[in-house]
C-alpha positions as CSV (number, residue, x, y, z in Angstrom):
1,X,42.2,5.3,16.5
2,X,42.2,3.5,19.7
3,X,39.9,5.9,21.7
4,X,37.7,5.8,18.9
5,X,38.5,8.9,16.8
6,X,38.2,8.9,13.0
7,X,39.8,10.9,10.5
8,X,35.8,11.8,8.7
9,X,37.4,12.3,5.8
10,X,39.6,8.8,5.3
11,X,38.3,6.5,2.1
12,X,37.4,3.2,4.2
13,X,35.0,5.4,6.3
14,X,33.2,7.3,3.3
15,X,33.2,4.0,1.8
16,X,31.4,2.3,4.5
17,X,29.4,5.6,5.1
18,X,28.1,5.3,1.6
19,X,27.3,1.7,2.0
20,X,25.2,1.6,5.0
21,X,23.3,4.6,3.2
22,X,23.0,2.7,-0.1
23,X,21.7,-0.4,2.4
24,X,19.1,1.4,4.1
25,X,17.4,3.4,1.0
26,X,17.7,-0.4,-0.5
27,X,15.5,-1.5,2.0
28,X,12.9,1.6,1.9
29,X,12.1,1.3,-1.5
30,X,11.8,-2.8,-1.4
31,X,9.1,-1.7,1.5
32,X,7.3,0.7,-0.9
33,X,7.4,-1.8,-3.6
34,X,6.1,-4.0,-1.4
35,X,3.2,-2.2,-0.1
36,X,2.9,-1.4,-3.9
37,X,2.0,-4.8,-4.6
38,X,0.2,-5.3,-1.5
39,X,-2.3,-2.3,-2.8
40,X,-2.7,-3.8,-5.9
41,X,-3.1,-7.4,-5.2
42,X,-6.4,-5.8,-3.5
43,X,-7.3,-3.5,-6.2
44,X,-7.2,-6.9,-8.6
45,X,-9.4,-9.1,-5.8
46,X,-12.4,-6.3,-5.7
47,X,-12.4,-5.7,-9.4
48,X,-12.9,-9.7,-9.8
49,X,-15.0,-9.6,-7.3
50,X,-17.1,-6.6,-9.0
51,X,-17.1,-8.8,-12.2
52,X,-18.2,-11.9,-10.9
53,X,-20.9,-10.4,-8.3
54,X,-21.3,-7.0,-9.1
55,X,-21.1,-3.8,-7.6
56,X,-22.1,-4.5,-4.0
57,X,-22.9,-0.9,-3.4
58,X,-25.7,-1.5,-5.7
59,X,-27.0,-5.1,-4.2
60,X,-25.9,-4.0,-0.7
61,X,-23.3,-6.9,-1.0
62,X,-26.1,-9.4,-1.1
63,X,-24.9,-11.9,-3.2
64,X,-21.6,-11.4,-1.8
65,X,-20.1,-14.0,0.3
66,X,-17.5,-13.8,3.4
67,X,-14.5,-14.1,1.4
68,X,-15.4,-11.3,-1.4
69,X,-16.9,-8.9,1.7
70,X,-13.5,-9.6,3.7
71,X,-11.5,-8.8,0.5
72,X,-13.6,-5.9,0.2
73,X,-13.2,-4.3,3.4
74,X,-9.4,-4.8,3.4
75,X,-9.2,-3.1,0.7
76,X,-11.4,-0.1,2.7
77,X,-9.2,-0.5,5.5
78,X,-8.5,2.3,7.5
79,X,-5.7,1.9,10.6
80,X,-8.1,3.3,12.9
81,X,-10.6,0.1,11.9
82,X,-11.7,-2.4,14.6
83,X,-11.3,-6.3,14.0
84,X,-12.8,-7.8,11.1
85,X,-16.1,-9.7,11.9
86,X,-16.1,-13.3,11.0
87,X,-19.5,-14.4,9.4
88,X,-21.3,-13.4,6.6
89,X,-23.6,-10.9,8.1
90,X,-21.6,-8.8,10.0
91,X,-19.4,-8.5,7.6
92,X,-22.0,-7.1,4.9
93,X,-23.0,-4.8,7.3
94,X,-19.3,-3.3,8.0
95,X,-19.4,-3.4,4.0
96,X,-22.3,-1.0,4.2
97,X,-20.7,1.1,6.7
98,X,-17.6,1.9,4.9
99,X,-18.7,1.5,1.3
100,X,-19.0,5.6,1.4
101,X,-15.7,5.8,2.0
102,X,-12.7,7.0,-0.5
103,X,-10.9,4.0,-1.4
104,X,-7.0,4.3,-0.2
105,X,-6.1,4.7,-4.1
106,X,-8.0,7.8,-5.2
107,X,-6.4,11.1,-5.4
108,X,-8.1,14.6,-6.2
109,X,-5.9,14.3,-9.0
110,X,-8.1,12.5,-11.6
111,X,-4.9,10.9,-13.1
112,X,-4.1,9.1,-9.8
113,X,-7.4,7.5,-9.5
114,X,-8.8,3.9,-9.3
115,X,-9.0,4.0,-12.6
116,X,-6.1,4.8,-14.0
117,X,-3.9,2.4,-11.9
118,X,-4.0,-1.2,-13.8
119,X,-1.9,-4.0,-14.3
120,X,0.2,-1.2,-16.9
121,X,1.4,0.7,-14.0
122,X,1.9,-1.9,-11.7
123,X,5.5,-2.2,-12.1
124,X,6.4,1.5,-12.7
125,X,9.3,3.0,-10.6
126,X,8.3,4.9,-7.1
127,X,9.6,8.7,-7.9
128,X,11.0,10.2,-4.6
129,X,13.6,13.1,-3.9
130,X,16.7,12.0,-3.2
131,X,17.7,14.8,-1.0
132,X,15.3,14.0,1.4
133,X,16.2,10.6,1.9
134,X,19.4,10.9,2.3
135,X,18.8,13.8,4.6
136,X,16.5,11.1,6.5
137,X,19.3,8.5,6.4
């Protein structure tokens, strides 16, 4: 034990083995739960936004103000997106330019789409293959 060797098959290693395992998939699916949330904390700001203004596709976000049009475009978001303009304008024009884009939560499966995902499913658990997180881990 003193030059660091370990029997790999003694109970207090497993043990802490299995902990530090349990610990980090813990903290992978609190981050997907997170971004979760995240993704529908926008999905609920656009569809009130949609209610109280409109479509904005169809007004090309006239009656839109900065807050609704920044809410908007987070929601279009892409990584590969520059900063976020700051006054009214420019920001209905970057609404313009991405409003042709697939929104992050539509599938080709119509059963994954905008549409289907509402306050219901907000809470439903994130299915994932064990195997391959533990292979990860």
């Amino acid at each position: 034990m003193g030059n660091g060797i370990h029997l790999l098959n003694n109970p207090r290693l497993l043990e802490r083995i299995k902990l530090k395992q349990q610990e980090t998939f813990d903290c992978q699916v609190a981050l997907v739960h997170k971004r979760r949330r995240a993704v529908f904390a926008q999905i609920r700001k656009v569809t009130a936004n949609r209610e109280e203004k409109g479509h904005g596709e169809e007004n090309e976000f006239k009656n839109w103000d900065a807050r609704q049009c920044s809410d908007y475009l987070q929601y279009k978001k892409f990584d590969t997106d520059g900063a976020m303009p700051k006054n009214v304008g420019p920001l209905r024009a970057r609404c313009k330019e991405v409003m042709g884009r697939v929104s992050p939560t539509v599938s080709p499966h119509t059963s994954d789409d905008e549409a289907s995902m509402g306050k219901e499913n907000e809470n439903c658990v994130v299915q994932t293959d064990m195997r391959e997180l533990s292979e990860a881990i």
